[in-house]
Structure formats: structure tokens, C-alpha cells
mmCIF file as gemmi writes it, N, C-alpha and C atoms, coordinates in Angstrom:
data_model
loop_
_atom_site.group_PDB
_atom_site.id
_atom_site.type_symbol
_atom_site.label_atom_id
_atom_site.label_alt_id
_atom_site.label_comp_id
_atom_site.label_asym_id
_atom_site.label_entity_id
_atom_site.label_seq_id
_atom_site.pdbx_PDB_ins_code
_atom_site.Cartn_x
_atom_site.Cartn_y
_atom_site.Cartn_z
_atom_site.occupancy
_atom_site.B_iso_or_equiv
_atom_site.pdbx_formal_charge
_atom_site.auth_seq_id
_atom_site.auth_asym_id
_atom_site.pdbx_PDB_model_num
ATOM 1 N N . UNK Axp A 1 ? 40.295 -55.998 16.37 1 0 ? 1 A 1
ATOM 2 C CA . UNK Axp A 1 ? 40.169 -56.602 15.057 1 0 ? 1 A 1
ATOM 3 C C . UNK Axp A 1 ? 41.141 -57.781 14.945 1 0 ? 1 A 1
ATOM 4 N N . UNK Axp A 2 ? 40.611 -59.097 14.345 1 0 ? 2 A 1
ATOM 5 C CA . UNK Axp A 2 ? 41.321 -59.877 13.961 1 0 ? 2 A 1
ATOM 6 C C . UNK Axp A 2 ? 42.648 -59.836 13.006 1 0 ? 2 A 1
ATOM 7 N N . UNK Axp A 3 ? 43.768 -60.271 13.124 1 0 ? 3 A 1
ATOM 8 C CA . UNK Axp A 3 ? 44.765 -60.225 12.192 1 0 ? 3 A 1
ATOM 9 C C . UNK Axp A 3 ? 44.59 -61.371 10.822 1 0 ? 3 A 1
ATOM 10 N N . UNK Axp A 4 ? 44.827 -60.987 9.883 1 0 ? 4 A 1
ATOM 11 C CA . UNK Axp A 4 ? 44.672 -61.998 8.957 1 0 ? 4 A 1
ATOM 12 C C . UNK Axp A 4 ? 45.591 -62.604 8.283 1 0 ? 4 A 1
ATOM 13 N N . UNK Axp A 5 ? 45.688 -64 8.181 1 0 ? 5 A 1
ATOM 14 C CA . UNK Axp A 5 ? 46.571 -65.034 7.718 1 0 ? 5 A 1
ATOM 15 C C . UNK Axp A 5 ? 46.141 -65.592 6.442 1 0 ? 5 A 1
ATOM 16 N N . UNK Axp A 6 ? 47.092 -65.751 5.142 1 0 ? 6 A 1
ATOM 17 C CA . UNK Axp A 6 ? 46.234 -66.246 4.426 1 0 ? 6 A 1
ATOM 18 C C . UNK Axp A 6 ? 47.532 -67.382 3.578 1 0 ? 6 A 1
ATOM 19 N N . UNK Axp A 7 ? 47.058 -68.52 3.997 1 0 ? 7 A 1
ATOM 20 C CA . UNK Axp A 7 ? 47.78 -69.875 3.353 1 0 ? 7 A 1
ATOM 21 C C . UNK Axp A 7 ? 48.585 -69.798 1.869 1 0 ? 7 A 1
ATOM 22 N N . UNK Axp A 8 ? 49.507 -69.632 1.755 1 0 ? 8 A 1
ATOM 23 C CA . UNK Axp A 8 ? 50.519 -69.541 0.353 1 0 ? 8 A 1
ATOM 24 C C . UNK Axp A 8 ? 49.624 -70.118 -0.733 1 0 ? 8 A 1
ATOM 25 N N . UNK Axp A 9 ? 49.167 -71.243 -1.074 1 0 ? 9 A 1
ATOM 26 C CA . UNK Axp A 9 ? 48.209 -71.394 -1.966 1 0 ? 9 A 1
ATOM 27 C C . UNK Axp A 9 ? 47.17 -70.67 -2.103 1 0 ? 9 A 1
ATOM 28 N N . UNK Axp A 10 ? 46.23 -70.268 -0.893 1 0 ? 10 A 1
ATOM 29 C CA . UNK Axp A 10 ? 45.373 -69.119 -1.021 1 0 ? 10 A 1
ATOM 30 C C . UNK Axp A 10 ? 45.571 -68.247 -1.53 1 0 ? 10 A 1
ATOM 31 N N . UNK Axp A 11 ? 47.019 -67.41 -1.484 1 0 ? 11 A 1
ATOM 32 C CA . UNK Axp A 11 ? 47.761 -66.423 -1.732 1 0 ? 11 A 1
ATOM 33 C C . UNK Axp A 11 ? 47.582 -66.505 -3.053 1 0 ? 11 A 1
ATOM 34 N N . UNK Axp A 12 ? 48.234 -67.197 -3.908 1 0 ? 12 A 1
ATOM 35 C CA . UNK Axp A 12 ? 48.199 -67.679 -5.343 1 0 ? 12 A 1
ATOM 36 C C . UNK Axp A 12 ? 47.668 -67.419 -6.028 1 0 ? 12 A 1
ATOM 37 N N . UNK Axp A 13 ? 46.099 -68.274 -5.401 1 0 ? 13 A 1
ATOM 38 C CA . UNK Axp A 13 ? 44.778 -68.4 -6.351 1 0 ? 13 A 1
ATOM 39 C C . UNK Axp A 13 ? 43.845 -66.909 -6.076 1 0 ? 13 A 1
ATOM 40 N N . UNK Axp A 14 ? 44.382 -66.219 -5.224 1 0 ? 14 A 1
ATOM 41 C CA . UNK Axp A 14 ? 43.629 -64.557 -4.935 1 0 ? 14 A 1
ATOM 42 C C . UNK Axp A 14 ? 44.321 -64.012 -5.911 1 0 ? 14 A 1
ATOM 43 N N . UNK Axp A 15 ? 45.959 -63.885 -5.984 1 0 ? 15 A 1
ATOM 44 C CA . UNK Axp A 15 ? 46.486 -63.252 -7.241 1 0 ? 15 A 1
ATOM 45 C C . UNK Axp A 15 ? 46.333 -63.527 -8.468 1 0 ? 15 A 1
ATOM 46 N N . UNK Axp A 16 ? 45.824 -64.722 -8.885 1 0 ? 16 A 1
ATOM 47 C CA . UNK Axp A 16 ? 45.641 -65.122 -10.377 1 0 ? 16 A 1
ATOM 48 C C . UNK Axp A 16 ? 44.367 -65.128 -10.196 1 0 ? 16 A 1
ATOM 49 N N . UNK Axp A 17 ? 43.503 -64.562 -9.501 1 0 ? 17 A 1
ATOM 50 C CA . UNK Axp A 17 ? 41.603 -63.936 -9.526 1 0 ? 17 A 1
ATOM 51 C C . UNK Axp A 17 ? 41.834 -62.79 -9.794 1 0 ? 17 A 1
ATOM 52 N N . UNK Axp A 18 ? 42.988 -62.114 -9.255 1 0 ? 18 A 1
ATOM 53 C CA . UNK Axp A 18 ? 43.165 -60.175 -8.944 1 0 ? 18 A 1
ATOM 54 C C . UNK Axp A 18 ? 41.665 -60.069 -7.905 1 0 ? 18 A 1
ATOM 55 N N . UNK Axp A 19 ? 41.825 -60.652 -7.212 1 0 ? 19 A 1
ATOM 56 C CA . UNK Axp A 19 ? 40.58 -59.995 -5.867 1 0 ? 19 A 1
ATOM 57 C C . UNK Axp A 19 ? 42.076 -58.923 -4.973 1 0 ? 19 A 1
ATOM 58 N N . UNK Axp A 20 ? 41.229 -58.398 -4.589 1 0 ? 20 A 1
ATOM 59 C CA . UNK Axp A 20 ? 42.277 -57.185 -3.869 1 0 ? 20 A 1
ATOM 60 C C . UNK Axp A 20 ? 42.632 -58.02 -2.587 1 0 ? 20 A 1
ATOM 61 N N . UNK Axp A 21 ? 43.365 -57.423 -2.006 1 0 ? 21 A 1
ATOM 62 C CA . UNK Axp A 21 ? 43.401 -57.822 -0.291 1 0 ? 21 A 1
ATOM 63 C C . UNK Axp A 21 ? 42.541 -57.035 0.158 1 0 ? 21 A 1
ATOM 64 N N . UNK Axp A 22 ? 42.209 -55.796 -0.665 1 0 ? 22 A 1
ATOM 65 C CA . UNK Axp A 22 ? 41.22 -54.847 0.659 1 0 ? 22 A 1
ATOM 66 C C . UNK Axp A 22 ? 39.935 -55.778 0.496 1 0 ? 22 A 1
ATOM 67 N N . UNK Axp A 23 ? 39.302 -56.133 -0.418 1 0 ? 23 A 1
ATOM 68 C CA . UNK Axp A 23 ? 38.343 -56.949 -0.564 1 0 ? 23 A 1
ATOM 69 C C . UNK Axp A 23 ? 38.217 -57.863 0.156 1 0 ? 23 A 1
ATOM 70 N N . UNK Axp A 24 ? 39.294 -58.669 0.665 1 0 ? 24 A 1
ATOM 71 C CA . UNK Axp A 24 ? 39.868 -59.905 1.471 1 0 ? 24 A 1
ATOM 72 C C . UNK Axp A 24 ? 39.507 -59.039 2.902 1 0 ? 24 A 1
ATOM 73 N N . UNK Axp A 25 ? 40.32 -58.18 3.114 1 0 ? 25 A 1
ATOM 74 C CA . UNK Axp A 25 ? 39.867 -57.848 4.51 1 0 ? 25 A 1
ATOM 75 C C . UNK Axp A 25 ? 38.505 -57.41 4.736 1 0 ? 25 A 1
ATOM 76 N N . UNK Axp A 26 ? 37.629 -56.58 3.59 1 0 ? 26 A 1
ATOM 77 C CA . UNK Axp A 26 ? 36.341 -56.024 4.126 1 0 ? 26 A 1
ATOM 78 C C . UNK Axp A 26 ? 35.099 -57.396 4.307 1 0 ? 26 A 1
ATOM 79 N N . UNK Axp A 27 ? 35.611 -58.169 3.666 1 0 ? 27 A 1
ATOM 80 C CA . UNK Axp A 27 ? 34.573 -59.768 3.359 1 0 ? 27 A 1
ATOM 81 C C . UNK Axp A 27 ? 34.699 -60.092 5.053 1 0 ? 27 A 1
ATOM 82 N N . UNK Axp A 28 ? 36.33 -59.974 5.261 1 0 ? 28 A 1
ATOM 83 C CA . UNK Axp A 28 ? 36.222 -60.919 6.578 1 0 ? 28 A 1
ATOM 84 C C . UNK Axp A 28 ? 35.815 -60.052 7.621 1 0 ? 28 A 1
ATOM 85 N N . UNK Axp A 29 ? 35.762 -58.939 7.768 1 0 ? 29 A 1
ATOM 86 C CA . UNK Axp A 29 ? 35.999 -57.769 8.435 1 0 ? 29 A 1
ATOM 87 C C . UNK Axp A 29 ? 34.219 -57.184 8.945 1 0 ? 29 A 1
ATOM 88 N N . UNK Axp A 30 ? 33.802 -57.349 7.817 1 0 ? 30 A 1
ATOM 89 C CA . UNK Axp A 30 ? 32.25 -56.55 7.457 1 0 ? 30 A 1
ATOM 90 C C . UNK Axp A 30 ? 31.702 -57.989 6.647 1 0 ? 30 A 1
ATOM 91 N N . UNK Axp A 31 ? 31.378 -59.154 6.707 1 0 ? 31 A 1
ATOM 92 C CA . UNK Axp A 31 ? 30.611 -59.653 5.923 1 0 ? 31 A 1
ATOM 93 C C . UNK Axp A 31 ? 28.716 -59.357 6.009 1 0 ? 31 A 1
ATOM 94 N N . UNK Axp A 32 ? 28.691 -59.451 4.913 1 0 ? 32 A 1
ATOM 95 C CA . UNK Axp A 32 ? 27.203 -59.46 4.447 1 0 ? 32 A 1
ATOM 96 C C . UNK Axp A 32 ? 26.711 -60.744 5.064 1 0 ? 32 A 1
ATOM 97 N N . UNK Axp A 33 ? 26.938 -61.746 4.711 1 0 ? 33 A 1
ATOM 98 C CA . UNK Axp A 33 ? 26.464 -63.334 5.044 1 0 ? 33 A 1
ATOM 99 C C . UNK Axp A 33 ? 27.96 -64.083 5.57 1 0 ? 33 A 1
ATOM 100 N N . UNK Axp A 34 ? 27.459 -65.089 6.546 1 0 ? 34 A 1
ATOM 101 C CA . UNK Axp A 34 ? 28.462 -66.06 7.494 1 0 ? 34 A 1
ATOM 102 C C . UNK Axp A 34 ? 28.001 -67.933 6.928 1 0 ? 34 A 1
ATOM 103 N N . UNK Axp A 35 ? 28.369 -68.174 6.457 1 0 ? 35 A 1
ATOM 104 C CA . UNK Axp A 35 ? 28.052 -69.803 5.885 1 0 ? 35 A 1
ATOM 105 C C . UNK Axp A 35 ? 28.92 -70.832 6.516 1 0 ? 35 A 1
ATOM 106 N N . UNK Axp A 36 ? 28.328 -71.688 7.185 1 0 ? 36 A 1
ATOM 107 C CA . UNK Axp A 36 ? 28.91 -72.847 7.442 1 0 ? 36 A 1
ATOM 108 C C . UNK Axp A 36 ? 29.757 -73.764 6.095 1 0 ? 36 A 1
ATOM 109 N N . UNK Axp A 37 ? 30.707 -74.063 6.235 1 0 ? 37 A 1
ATOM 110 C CA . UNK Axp A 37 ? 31.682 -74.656 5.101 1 0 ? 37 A 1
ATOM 111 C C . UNK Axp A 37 ? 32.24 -76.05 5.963 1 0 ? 37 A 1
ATOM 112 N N . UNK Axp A 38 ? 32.823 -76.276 5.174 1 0 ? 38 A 1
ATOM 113 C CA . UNK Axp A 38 ? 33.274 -77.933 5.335 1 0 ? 38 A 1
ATOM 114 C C . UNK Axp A 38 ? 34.116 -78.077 6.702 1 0 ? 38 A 1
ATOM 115 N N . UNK Axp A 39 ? 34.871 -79.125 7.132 1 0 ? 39 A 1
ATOM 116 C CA . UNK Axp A 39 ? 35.347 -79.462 8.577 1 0 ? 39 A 1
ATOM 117 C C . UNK Axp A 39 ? 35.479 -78.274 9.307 1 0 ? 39 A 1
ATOM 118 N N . UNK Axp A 40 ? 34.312 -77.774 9.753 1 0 ? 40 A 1
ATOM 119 C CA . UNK Axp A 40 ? 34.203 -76.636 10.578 1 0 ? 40 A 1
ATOM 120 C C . UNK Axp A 40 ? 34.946 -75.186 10.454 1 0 ? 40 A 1
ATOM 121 N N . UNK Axp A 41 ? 35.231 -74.915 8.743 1 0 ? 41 A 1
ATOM 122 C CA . UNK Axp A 41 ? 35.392 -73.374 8.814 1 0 ? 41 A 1
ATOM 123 C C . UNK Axp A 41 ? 33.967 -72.922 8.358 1 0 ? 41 A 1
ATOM 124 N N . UNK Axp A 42 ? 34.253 -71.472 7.97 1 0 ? 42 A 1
ATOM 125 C CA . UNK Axp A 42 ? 33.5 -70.505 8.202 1 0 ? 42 A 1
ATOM 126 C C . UNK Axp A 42 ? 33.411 -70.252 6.779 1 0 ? 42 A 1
ATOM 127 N N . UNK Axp A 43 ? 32.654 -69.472 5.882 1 0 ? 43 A 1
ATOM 128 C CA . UNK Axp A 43 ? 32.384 -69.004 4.734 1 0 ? 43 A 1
ATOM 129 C C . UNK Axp A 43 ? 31.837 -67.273 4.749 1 0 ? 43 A 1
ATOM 130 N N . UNK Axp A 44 ? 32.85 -66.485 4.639 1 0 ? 44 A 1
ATOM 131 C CA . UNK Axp A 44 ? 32.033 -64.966 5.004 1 0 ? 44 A 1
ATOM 132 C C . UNK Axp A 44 ? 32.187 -64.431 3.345 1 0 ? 44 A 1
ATOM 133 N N . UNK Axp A 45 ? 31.005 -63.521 3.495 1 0 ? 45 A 1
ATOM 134 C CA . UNK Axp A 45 ? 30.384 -63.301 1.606 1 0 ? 45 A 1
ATOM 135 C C . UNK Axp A 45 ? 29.857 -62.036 2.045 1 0 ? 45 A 1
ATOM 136 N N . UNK Axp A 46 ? 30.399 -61.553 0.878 1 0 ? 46 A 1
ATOM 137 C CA . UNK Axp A 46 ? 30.044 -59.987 0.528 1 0 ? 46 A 1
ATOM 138 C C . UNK Axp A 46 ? 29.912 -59.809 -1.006 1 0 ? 46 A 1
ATOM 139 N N . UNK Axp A 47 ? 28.649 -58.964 -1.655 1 0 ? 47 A 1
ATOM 140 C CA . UNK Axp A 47 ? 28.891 -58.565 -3.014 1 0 ? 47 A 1
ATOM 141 C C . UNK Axp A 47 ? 29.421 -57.322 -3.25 1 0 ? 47 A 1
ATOM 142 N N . UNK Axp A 48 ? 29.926 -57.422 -4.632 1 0 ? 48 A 1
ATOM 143 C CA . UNK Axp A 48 ? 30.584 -56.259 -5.315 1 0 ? 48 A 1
ATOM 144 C C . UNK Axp A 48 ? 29.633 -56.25 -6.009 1 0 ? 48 A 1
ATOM 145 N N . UNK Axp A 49 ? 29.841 -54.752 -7.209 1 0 ? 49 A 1
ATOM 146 C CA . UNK Axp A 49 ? 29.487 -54.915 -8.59 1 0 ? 49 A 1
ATOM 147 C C . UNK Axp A 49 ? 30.982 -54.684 -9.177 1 0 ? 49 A 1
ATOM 148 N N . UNK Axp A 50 ? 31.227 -55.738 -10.372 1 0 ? 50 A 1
ATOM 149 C CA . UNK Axp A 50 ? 32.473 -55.432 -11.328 1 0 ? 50 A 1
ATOM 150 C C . UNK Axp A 50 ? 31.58 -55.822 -12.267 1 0 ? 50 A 1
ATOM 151 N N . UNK Axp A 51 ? 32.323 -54.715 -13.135 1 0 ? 51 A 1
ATOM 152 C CA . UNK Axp A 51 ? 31.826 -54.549 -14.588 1 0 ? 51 A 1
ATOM 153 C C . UNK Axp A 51 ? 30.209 -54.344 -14.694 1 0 ? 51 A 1
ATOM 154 N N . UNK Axp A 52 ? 29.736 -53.906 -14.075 1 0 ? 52 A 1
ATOM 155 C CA . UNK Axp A 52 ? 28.064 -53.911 -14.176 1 0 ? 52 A 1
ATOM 156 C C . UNK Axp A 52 ? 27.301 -55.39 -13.782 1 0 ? 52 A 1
ATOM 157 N N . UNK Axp A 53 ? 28.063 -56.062 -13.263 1 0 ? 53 A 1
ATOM 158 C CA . UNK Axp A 53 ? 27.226 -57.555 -12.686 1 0 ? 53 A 1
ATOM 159 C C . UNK Axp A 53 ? 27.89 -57.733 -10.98 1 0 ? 53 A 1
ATOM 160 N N . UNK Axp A 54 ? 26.503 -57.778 -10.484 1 0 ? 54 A 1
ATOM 161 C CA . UNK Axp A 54 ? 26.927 -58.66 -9.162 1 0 ? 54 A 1
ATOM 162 C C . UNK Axp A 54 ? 27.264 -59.483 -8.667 1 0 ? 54 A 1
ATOM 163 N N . UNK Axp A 55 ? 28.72 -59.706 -8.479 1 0 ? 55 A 1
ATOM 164 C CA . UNK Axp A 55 ? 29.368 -60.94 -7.794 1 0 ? 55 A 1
ATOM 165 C C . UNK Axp A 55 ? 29.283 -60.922 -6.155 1 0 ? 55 A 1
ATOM 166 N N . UNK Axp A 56 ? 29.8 -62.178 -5.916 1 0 ? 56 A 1
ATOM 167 C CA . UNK Axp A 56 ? 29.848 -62.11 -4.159 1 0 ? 56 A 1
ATOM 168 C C . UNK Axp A 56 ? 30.683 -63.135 -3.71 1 0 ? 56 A 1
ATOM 169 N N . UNK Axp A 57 ? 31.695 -62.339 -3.119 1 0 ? 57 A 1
ATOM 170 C CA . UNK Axp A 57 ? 33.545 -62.453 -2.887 1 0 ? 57 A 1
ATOM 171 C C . UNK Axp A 57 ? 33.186 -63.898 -1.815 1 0 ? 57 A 1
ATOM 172 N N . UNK Axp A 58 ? 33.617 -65.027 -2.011 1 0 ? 58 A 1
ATOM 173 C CA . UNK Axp A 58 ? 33.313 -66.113 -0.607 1 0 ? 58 A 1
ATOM 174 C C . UNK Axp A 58 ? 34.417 -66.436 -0.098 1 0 ? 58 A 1
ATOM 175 N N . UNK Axp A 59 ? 34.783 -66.357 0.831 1 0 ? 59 A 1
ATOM 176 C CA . UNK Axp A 59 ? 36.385 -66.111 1.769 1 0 ? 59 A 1
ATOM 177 C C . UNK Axp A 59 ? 35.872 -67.335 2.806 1 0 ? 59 A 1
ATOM 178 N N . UNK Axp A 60 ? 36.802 -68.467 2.197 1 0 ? 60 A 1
ATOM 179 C CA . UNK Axp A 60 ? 37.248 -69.445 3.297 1 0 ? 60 A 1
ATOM 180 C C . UNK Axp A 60 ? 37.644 -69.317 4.642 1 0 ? 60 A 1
ATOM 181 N N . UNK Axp A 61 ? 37.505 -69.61 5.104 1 0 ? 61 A 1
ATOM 182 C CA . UNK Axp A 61 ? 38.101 -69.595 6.762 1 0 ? 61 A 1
ATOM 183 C C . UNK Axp A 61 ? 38.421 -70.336 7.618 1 0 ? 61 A 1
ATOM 184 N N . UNK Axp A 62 ? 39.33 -70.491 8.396 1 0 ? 62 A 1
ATOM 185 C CA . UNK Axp A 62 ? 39.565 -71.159 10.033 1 0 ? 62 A 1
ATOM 186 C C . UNK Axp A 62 ? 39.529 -70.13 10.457 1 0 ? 62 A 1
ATOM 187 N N . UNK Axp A 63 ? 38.758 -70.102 11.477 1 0 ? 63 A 1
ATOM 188 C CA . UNK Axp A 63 ? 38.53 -68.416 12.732 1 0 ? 63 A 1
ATOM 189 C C . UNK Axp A 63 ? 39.536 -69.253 14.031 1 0 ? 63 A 1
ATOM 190 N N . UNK Axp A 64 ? 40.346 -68.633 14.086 1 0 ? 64 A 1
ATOM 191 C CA . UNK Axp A 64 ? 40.609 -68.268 15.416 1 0 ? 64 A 1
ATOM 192 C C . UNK Axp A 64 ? 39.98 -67.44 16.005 1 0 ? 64 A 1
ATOM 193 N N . UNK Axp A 65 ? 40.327 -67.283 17.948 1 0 ? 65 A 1
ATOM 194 C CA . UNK Axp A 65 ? 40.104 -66.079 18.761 1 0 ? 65 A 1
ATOM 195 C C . UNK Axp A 65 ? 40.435 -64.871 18.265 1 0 ? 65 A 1
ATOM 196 N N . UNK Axp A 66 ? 41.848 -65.002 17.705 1 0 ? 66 A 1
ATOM 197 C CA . UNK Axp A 66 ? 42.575 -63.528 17.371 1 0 ? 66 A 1
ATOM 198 C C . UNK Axp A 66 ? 42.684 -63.396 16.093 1 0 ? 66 A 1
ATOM 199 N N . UNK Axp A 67 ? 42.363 -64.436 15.455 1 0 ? 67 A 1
ATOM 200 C CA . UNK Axp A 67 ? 43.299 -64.14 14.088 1 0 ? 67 A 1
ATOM 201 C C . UNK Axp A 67 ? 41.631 -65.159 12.843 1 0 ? 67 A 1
ATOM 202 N N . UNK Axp A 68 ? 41.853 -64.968 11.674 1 0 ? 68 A 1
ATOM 203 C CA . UNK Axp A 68 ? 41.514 -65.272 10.52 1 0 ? 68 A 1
ATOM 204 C C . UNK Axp A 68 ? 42.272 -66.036 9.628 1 0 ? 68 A 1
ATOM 205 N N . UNK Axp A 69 ? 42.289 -67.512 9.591 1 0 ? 69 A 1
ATOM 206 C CA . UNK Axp A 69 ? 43.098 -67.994 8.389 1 0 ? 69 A 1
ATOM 207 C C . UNK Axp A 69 ? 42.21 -68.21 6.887 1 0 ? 69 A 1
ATOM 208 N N . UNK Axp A 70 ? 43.2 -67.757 5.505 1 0 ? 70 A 1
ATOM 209 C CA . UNK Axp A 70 ? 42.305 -67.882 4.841 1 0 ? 70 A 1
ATOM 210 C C . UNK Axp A 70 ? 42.637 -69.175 4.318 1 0 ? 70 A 1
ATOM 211 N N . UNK Axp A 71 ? 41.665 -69.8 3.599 1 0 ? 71 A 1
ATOM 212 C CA . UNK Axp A 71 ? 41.865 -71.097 2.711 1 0 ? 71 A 1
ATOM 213 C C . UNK Axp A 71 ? 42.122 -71.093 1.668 1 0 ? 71 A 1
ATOM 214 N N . UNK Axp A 72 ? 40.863 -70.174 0.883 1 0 ? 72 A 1
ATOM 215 C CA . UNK Axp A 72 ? 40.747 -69.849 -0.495 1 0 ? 72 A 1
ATOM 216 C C . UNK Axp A 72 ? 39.596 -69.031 -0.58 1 0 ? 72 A 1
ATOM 217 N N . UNK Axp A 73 ? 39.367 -68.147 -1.29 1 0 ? 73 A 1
ATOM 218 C CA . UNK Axp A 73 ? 38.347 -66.939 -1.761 1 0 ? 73 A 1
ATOM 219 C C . UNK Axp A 73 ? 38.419 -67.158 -3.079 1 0 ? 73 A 1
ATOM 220 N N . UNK Axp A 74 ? 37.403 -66.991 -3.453 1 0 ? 74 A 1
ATOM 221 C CA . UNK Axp A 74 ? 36.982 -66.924 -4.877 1 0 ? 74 A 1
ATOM 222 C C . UNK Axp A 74 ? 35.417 -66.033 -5.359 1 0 ? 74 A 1
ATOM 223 N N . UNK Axp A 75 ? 35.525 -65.282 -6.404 1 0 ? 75 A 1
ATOM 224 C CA . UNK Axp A 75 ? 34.346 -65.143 -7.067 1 0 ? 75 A 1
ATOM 225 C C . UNK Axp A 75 ? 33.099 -65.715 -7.439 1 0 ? 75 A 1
ATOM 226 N N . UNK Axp A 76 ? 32.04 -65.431 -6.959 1 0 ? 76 A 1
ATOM 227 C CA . UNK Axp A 76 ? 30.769 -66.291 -7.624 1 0 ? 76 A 1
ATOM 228 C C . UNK Axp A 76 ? 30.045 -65.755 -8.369 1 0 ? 76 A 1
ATOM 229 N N . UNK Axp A 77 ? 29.549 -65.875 -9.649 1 0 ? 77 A 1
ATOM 230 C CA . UNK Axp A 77 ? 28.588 -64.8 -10.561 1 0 ? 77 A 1
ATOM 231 C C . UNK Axp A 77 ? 27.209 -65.507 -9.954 1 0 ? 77 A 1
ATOM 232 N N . UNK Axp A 78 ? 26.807 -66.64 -9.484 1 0 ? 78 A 1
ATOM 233 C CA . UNK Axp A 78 ? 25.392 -66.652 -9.084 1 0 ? 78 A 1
ATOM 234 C C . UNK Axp A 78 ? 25.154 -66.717 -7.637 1 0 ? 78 A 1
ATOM 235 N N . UNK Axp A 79 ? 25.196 -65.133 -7.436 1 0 ? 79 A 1
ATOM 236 C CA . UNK Axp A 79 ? 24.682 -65.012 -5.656 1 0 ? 79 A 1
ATOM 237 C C . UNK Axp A 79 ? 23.336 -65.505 -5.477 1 0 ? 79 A 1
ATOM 238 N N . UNK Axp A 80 ? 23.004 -65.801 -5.882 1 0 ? 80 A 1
ATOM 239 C CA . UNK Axp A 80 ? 21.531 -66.428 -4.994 1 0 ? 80 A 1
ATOM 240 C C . UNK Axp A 80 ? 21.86 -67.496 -4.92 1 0 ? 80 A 1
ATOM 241 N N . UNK Axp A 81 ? 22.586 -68.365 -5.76 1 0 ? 81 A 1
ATOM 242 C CA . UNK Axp A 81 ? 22.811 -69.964 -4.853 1 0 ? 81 A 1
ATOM 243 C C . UNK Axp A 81 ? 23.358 -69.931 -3.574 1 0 ? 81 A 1
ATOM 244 N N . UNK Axp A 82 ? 24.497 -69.311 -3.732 1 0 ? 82 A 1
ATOM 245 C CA . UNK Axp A 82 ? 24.915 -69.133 -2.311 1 0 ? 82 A 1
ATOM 246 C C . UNK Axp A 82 ? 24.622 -68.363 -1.222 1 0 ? 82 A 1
ATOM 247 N N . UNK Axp A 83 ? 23.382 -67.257 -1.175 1 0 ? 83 A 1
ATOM 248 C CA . UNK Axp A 83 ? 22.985 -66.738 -0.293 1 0 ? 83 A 1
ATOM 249 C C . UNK Axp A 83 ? 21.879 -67.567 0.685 1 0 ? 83 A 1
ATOM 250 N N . UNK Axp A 84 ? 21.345 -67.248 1.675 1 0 ? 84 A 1
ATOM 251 C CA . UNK Axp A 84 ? 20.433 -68.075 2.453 1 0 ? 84 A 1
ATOM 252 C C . UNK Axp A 84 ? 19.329 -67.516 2.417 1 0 ? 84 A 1
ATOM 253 N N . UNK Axp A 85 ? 18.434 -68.36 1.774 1 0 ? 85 A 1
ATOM 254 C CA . UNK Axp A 85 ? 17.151 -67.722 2.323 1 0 ? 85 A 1
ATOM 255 C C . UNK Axp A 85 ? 16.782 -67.555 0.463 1 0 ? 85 A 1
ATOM 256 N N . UNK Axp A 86 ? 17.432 -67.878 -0.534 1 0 ? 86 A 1
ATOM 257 C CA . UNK Axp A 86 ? 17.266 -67.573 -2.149 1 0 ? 86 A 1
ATOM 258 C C . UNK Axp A 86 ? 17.565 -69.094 -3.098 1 0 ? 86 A 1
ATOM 259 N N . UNK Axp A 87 ? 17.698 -69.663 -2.097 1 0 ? 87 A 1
ATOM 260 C CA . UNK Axp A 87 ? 17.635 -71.247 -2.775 1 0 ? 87 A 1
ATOM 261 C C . UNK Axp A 87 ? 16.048 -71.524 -3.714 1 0 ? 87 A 1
């Protein structure tokens, strides 16, 4: 398993979301969907349900071999924009 790194600003903006870290690790760990994102990171997405609505956690990335850096993760309330194949 990859080790995970996650950028002091990333850090920040996950604590003032309250996304868990376990959330952080199961997104990168187990994703549902893999999305190409900007200068060649990675985008891995998984949904929850909170509060009775389906969100879907999108975890920035630089992949290393060994390791996972994060960028930024954030919440989306409209998973079908960002899923593939629901455009």
C-alpha cells in the first residue's frame, strides 16, 4: 500500500470541510472512479451518503511509485457531473 502525503494547505482545507482522513485514505485506497486532472495528477472519487444525500469525496493527486501526494479533496453534491459515462 501506498503511504500518503498530504500538502499543509491540503491539510487545512480537509479540516475546515471535516472530511475524515479515513475518507482520505479509502478514496485513495479503494476508489470508485480514477479522473484525469490538470498537469498530470490523478482525481480518485468515491461516494458517501451524509445526511441523506449523495456526495462524492474527489481527492487530488500526484501518484508516486510508493507514495500518494494530496493537493486538495473536496466535496461534490452533483455526482453525475463528475462521474464518466453521466455527462
Amino acid at each position: 500500500m501506498k503511504s500518503i502525503e498530504i500538502i499543509p494547505l491540503a491539510l487545512k482545507k480537509i479540516e475546515q470541510r471535516k472530511i475524515s482522513r479515513e475518507w482520505i485514505e479509502e478514496t485513495l485506497n479503494s476508489p470508485e472512479q480514477i479522473a484525469e486532472g490538470y498537469q498530470g495528477r490523478k482525481i480518485r472519487q468515491r461516494s458517501y451518503t451524509i445526511s441523506g444525500k449523495k456526495m462524492l469525496l474527489r481527492v487530488v493527486v500526484d501518484e508516486e511509485k510508493d507514495r500518494f501526494i494530496v493537493i486538495t479533496a473536496y466535496l461534490a453534491s452533483r455526482v453525475e457531473r463528475y462521474q464518466e459515462g453521466k455527462r
